[in-house]
C-alpha positions, 0 to 999 in steps of 0.5 A, a space after each residue: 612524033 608530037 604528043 598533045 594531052 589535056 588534064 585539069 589541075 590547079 589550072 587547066 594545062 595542056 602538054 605537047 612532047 616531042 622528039 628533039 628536033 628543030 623542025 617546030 612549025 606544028 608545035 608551035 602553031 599549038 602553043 599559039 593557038 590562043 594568043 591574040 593575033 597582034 602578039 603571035 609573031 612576036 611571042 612565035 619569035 620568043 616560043 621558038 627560040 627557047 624550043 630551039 635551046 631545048 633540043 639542040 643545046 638541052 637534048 643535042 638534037 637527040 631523037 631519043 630525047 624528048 622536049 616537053 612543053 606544058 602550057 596555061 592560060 590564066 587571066 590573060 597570062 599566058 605560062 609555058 614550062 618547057 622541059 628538056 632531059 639535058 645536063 642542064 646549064 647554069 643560068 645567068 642571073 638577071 643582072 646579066 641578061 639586062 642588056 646585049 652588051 653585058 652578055 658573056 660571049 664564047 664560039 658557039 654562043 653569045 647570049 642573044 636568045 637568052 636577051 631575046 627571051 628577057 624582051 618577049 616574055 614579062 617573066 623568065 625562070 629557069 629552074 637551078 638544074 638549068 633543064 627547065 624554063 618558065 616564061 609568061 606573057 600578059 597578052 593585055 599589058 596597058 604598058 606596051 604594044 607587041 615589038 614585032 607586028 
């Protein structure tokens, strides 16, 4: 089930919950609704692996927990905030995420996303329990085109 809500505070943000799983086509097709054309596939690449991260590996694809995803639109930046009920991660620090390269690597995972997410989005921030994470993209950047078109 996938809830979406509405609620005005400092800024104007919308809500969409829903039970872990990694079938995301709806969900994200609300979180595009107002990007700009030219920016949706790319920003779709970005949206979807960090909704991916949250239910497998925040939630273990757990039914019974839930992702949820607050999102704004503020000047032409775009802001998402998605929140999973995991045990958290520890976050690599920027320096780490600067190149593929520099990625620590180990069986199930090597860093790709987290690269990935660093190339998409102007902003990645996670919060210090690892079980939450704040992206941002300026859809009217003068300093780049879209890397996926």
């Amino acid at each position: 089930m996938i809830a979406v809500s509405s609620r005005p505070v400092k800024r104007h943000w919308n809500t969409v919950s829903f039970a872990s799983t990694l079938y995301l086509i709806p969900i994200l097709d609300v979180l595009l609704a107002e990007i700009p054309n030219r920016w949706k596939a790319e920003i779709r690449l970005g949206l979807q692996e960090a909704l991916v991260n949250a239910a497998k590996h925040g939630n273990a694809l757990d039914p019974s927990k839930t992702v949820l995803v607050r999102f704004s639109v503020v000047a032409n930046q775009h802001w998402w905030v998605i929140s999973d009920q995991g045990a958290g991660f520890q976050t690599p620090q920027m320096s780490e995420v600067e190149s593929e390269e520099s990625l620590p690597c180990n069986e199930q995972e090597c860093g790709r996303g987290m690269y990935l997410l660093h190339q998409i989005f102007d902003q990645v921030q996670w919060n210090h329990q690892g079980t939450e994470l704040r992206l941002c993209k300026s859809v009217r950047s003068p300093y780049r085109l879209p890397l996926l078109t």
